[in-house]
MARKOLZA-239388 format. One line per 10 residues: their letters; for each residue x, y, z of C-alpha. Coordinates in nm, 2 decimals, always signed. Layout:
% residues N
a> X,Y,Z; ...
This chain:
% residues 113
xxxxxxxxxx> +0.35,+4.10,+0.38; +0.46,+4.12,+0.74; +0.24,+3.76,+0.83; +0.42,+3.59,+0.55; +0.81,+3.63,+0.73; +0.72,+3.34,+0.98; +0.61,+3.12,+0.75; +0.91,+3.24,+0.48; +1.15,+3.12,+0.82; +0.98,+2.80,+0.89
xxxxxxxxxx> +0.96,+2.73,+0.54; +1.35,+2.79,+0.50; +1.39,+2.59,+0.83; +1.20,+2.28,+0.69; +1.41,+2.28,+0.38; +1.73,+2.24,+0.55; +1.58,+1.84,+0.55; +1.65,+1.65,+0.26; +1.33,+1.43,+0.22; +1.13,+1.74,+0.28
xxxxxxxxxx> +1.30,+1.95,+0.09; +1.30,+1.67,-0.23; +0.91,+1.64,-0.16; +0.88,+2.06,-0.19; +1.03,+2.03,-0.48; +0.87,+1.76,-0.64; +0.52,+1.92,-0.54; +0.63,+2.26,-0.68; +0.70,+2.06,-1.01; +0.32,+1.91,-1.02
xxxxxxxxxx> +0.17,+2.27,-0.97; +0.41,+2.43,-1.23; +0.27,+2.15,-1.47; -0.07,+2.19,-1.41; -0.06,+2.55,-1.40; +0.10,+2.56,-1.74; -0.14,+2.35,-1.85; -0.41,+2.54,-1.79; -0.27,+2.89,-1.86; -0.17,+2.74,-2.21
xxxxxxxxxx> -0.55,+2.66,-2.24; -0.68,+2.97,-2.13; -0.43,+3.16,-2.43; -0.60,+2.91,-2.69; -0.93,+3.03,-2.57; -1.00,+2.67,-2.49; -1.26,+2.51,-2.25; -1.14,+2.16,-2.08; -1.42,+1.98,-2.29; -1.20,+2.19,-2.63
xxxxxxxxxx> -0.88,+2.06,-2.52; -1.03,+1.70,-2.44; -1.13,+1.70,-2.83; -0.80,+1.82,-2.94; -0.62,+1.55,-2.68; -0.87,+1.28,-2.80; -0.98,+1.22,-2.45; -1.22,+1.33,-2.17; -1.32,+1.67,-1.98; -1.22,+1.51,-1.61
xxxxxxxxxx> -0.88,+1.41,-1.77; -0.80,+1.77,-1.86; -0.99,+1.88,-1.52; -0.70,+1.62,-1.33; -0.39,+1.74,-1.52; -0.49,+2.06,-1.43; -0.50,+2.00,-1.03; -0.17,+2.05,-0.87; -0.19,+1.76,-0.63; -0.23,+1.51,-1.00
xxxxxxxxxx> +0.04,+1.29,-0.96; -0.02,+1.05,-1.30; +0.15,+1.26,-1.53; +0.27,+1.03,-1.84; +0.52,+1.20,-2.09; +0.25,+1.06,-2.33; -0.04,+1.24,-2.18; +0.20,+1.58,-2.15; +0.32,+1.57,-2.51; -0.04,+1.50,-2.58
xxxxxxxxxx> -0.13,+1.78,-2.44; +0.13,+2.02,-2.53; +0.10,+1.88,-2.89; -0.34,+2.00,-2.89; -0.22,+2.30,-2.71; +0.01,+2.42,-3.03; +0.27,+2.37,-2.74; +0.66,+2.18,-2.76; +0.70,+1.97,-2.47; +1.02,+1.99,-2.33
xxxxxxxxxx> +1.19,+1.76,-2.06; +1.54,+1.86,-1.89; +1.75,+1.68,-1.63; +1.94,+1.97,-1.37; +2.14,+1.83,-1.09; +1.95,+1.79,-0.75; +2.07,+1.97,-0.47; +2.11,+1.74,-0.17; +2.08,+1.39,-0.14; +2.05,+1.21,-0.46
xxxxxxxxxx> +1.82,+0.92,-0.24; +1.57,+1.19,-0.16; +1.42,+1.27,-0.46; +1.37,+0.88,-0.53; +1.13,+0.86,-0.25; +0.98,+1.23,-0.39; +0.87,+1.05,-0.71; +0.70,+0.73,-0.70; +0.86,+0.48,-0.90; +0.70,+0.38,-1.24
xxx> +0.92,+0.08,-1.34; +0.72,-0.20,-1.12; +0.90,-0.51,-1.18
């Protein structure tokens, strides 16, 4: 426990930065997903390949939405899988604490003109 207080105050250092603090954030978002993900799987008693079946796609597309660096998340892929997982998806907007700029650059931007 006692190795984990410098990196506990560098951590709350480095959050004191917008930007960094908005990509934090957005990266503790994409592990809570994937980690849900699979947890949900594991209760069903489901394999990758068993949820692929259920999703009506492949092994390696459950394998990726269960990596917490996946960054392609589609709300039709999650409700997908939420839906084969006997799961409700459900999507909130919170207010963002610091600048509202920084968590544009957190989250790529999907509406390519």
């Amino acid at each position: 426990m006692a190795r984990s207080a410098p990196f506990r105050r560098t951590l709350k250092e480095e959050l004191r930065d917008p930007e960094f603090a908005a990509e934090y954030e957005a990266e503790l978002q994409r592990l809570r997903i994937a980690e849900q993900i699979a947890k949900a799987r594991q209760a069903e008693g489901l394999t990758q390949e068993g949820l692929a079946r259920r999703m009506g796609t492949s092994q390696p597309t459950v394998a990726r939405l269960e990596r917490g660096d996946y960054r392609g998340y589609t709300l039709t892929t999650l409700a997908k899988a939420a839906g084969a997982l006997r799961h409700r998806l459900r999507i909130e907007l919170e207010p963002a604490h610091g600048r509202a700029g920084s968590i544009r650059k957190a989250w790529p931007r999907t509406d390519k003109k």
